[in-house]
C-alpha positions in Angstrom: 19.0 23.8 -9.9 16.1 25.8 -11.6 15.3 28.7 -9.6 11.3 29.2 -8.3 11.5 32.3 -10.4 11.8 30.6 -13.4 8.7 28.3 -12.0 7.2 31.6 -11.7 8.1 33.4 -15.0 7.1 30.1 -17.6 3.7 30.0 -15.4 3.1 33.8 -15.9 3.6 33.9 -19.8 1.8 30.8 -20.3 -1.2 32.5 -18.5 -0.5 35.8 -20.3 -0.1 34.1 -24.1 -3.3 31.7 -23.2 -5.4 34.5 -22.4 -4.2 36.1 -25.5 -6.0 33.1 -28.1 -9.3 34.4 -27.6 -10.1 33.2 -31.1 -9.1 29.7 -30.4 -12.6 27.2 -29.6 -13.6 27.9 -25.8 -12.1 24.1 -24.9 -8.5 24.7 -26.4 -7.9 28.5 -25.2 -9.3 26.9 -21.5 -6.9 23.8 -21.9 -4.2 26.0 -22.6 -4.7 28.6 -19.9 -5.0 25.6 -17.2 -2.0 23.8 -18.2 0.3 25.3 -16.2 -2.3 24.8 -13.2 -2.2 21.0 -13.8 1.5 20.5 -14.4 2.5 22.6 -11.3 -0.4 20.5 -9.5 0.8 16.9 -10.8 4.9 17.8 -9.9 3.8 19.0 -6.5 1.3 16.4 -5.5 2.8 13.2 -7.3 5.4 11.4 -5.2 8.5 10.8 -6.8 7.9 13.2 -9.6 11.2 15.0 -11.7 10.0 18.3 -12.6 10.3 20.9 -9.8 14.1 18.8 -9.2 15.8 15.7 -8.3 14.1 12.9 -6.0 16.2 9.6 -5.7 13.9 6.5 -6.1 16.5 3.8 -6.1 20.4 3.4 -6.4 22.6 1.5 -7.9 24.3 -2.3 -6.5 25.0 -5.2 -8.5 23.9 -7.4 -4.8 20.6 -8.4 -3.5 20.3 -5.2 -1.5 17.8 -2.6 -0.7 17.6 0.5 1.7 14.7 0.6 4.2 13.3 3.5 5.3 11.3 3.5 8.0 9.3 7.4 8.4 7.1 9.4 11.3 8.8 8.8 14.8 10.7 8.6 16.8 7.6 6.9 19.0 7.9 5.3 22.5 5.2 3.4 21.9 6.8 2.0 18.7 10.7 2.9 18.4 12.2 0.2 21.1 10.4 -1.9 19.5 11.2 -1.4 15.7 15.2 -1.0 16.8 14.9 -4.7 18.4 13.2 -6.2 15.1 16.0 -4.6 13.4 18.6 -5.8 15.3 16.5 -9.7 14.9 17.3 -9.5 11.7 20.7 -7.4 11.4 19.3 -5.0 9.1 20.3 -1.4 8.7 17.7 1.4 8.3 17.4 5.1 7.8 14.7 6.7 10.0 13.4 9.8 8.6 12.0 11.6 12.1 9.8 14.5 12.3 11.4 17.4 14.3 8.7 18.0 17.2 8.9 14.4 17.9 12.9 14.4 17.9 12.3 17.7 20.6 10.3 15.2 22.6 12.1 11.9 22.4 15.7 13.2 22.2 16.5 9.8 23.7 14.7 7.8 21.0 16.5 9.6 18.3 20.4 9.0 19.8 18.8 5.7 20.2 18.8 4.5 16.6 22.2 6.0 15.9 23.1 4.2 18.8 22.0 1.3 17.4 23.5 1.8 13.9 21.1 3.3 11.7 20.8 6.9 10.4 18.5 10.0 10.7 16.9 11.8 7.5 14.9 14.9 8.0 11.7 14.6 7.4 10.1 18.1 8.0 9.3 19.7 11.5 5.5 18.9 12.3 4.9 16.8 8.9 2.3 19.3 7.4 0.7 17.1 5.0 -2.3 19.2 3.7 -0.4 22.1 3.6 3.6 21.0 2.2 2.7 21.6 -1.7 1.5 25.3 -0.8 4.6 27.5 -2.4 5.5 29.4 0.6 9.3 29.7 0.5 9.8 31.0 4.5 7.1 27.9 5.7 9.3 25.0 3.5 12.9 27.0 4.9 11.5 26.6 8.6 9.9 23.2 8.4 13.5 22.1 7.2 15.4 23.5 9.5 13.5 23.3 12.8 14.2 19.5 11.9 17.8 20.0 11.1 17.9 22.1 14.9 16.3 19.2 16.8 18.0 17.0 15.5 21.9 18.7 16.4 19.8 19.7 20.0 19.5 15.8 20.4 23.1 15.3 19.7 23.0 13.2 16.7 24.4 13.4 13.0 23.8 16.0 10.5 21.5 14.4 7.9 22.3 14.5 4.1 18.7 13.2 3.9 15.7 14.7 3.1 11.6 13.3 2.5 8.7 14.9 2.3 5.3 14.3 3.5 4.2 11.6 1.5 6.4 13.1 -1.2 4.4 15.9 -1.6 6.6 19.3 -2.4 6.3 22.8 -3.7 8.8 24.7 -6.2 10.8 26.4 -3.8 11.6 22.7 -1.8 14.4 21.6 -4.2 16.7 25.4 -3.9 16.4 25.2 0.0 17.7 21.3 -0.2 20.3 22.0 -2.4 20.9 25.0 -0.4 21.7 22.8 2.8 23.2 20.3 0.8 20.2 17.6 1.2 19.0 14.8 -1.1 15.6 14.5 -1.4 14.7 10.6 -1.2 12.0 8.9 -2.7 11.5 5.2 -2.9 10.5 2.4 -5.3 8.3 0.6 -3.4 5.7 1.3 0.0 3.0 -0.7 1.4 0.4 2.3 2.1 0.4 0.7 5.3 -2.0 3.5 6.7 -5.3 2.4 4.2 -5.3 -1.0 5.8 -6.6 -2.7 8.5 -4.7 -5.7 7.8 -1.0 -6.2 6.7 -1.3 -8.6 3.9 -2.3 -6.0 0.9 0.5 -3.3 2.2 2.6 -6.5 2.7 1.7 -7.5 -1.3 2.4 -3.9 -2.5 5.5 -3.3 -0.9 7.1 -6.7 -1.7 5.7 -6.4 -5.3 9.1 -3.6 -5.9 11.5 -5.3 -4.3 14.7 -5.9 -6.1 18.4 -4.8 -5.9 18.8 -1.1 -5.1 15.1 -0.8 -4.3 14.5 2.0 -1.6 11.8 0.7 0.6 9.2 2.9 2.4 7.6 1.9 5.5 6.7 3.8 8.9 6.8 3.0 12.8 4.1 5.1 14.1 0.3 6.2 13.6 -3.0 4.9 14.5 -2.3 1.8 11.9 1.3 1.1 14.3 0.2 -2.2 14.7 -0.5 -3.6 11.1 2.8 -0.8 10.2 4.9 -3.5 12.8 3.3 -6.6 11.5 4.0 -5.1 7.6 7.3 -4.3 8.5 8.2 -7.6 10.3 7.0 -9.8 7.4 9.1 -7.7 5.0 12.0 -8.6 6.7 11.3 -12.1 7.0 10.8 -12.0 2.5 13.9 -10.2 2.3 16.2 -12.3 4.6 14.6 -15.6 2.9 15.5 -14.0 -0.6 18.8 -13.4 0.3 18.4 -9.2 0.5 20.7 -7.3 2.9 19.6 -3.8 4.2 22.3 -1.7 3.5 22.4 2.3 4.0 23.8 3.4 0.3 26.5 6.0 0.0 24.8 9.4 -1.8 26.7 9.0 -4.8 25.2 5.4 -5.5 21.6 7.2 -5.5 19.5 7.7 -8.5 
């Protein structure tokens, strides 16, 4: 794992040798000196992206099997709900909760363990604007105040970790490997939020399916309506393709 430090180091020597080509046309010494910006900025913001450190996007199965993901809750207005869908269609999911939510529903979350599924970590309050910001004691917390309510609740360690909407700063991966989490990604989502209707999440999430795919979806929201309907009609594709919903063992991840 590549220490923030080093992160830190390359960015302040590419700043120091950029400023340094004063002689160079006005265009290449200021594409140079904003380089590092951009990179940094593209790893951080960019879901699924390699450089600040491993995010699993898929794994490996020579069957017709995917892993669903379901993110955001637990929700009582959604969660009973999404478990009885599931168990329609015998499908196993990991729900990656948000930690406030888990404090408030502690119920919800034995629920789905319960009920055969497992938990992944998915930060404390979900701090979307603010997640790719490098503040090592802010990432540290937001993990682990997830991690707490989720042993207060009485459920499973996680070896699971997402971000908010994959978003991530260079001090995220040290603190996972840290606590011995894998970051998870996925192939394919539906971006059921920008929608008022399911069909075009419905066409963009079914568009990556295929064996090993790691599916993302979500249970809760102002959108939880077109998020069930998305979700329903995904199962109903992947039971009539013959797709299971497995949960994958870590080392099949990659």
């Amino acid at each position: 794992m590549i220490s923030p430090r080093f992160f830190i180091l390359v960015w302040v020597l590419a700043k120091v040798g950029a400023a340094g080509l004063f002689f160079l046309p006005p265009f290449v010494a200021g594409t140079l000196f904003f380089a590092p910006d951009l990179w940094l900025l593209i790893q951080s913001l960019c879901p699924n992206t390699q450089g600040l450190g491993p995010v699993a996007r898929g794994f490996t199965t020579d069957k017709h099997e995917v892993w669903l993901t379901i993110d955001d809750g637990p929700d009582p207005a959604t969660t009973t709900r999404v478990l009885d869908l599931l168990d329609a269609h015998d499908a196993h999911a990991t729900f990656f909760v948000i930690g406030a939510r888990v404090r408030q529903f502690p119920e919800l979350a034995r629920e789905m363990v319960r009920r055969g599924h497992t938990l992944g970590n998915h930060t404390n309050s979900h701090p979307l604007l603010t997640f790719w910001i490098p503040r090592h004691r802010r990432t540290a917390r937001e993990v682990d105040a997830c991690a707490a309510a989720l042993e207060e609740a009485g459920v499973p360690a996680t070896a699971w970790f997402r971000a908010p909407a994959g978003i991530k700063n260079f001090f995220l991966h040290p603190i996972l490997a840290q606590r011995q989490l894998c970051h998870v990604g996925w192939t394919t989502r539906g971006r059921e939020g920008t929608s008022l209707r399911a069909a075009a999440p419905l066409a963009r999430l079914i568009r990556g399916i295929r064996p090993g795919a790691i599916l993302l979806t979500h249970e809760s929201g102002p959108s939880a309506e077109v998020r069930f309907e998305v979700l329903s009609r995904a199962l109903e594709y992947l039971k009539t393709n013959g797709y299971s919903c497995v949960l994958p063992p870590r080392e099949s991840l990659r």
